[in-house]
C-alpha positions, 0 to 999 in steps of 0.5 A, a space after each residue: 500500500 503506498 503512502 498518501 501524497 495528499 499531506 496533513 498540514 503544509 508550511 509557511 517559512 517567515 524570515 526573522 526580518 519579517 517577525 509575526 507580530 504578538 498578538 498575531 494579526 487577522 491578516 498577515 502582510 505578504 513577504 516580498 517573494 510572495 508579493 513579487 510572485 503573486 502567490 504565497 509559497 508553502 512547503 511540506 514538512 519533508 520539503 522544510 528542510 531543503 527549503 530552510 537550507 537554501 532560502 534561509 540558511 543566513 537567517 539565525 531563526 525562522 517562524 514556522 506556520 503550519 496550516 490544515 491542508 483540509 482547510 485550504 485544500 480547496 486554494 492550492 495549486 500544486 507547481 513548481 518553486 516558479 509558479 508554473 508546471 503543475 503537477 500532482 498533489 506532493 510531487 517531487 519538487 512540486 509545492 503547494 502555493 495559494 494565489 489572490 490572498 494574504 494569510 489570515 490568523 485563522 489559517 495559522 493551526 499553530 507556529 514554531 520559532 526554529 534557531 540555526 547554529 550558525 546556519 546549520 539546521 539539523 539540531 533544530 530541525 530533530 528537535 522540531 520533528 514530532 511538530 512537522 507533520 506530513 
C-alpha cells in the first residue's frame, strides 16, 4: 500500500526580518517573494528542510506556520518553486502555493520559532520533528 501524497498540514517559512507580530494579526502582510510572485509559497514538512537550507540558511531563526491542508485544500495549486508546471498533489519538487490572498490568523493551526547554529539546521530541525507533520 503506498503512502498518501495528499499531506496533513503544509508550511509557511517567515524570515526573522519579517517577525509575526504578538498578538498575531487577522491578516498577515505578504513577504516580498510572495508579493513579487503573486502567490504565497508553502512547503511540506519533508520539503522544510531543503527549503530552510537554501532560502534561509543566513537567517539565525525562522517562524514556522503550519496550516490544515483540509482547510485550504480547496486554494492550492500544486507547481513548481516558479509558479508554473503543475503537477500532482506532493510531487517531487512540486509545492503547494495559494494565489489572490494574504494569510489570515485563522489559517495559522499553530507556529514554531526554529534557531540555526550558525546556519546549520539539523539540531533544530530533530528537535522540531514530532511538530512537522506530513
Amino acid at each position: 500500500m503506498s503512502e498518501s501524497r495528499t499531506p496533513t498540514y503544509i508550511y509557511k517559512l517567515v524570515s526573522f526580518t519579517s517577525p509575526i507580530p504578538d498578538p498575531v494579526p487577522e491578516t498577515l502582510p505578504l513577504s516580498e517573494l510572495d508579493a513579487a510572485d503573486g502567490f504565497m509559497h508553502f512547503s511540506t514538512s519533508r520539503q522544510i528542510p531543503r527549503t530552510l537550507k537554501r532560502f534561509f540558511a543566513q537567517d539565525p531563526r525562522v517562524t514556522i506556520l503550519r496550516i490544515d491542508y483540509s482547510k485550504v485544500e480547496h486554494e492550492i495549486r500544486w507547481e513548481d518553486s516558479k509558479g508554473t508546471a503543475p503537477r500532482e498533489v506532493g510531487g517531487e519538487g512540486i509545492f503547494p502555493h495559494i494565489y489572490n490572498r494574504a494569510l489570515s490568523k485563522a489559517d495559522i493551526e499553530s507556529m514554531l520559532v526554529l534557531e540555526s547554529n550558525n546556519g546549520d539546521w539539523d539540531e533544530a530541525l530533530k528537535k522540531a520533528e514530532r511538530w512537522m507533520l506530513y
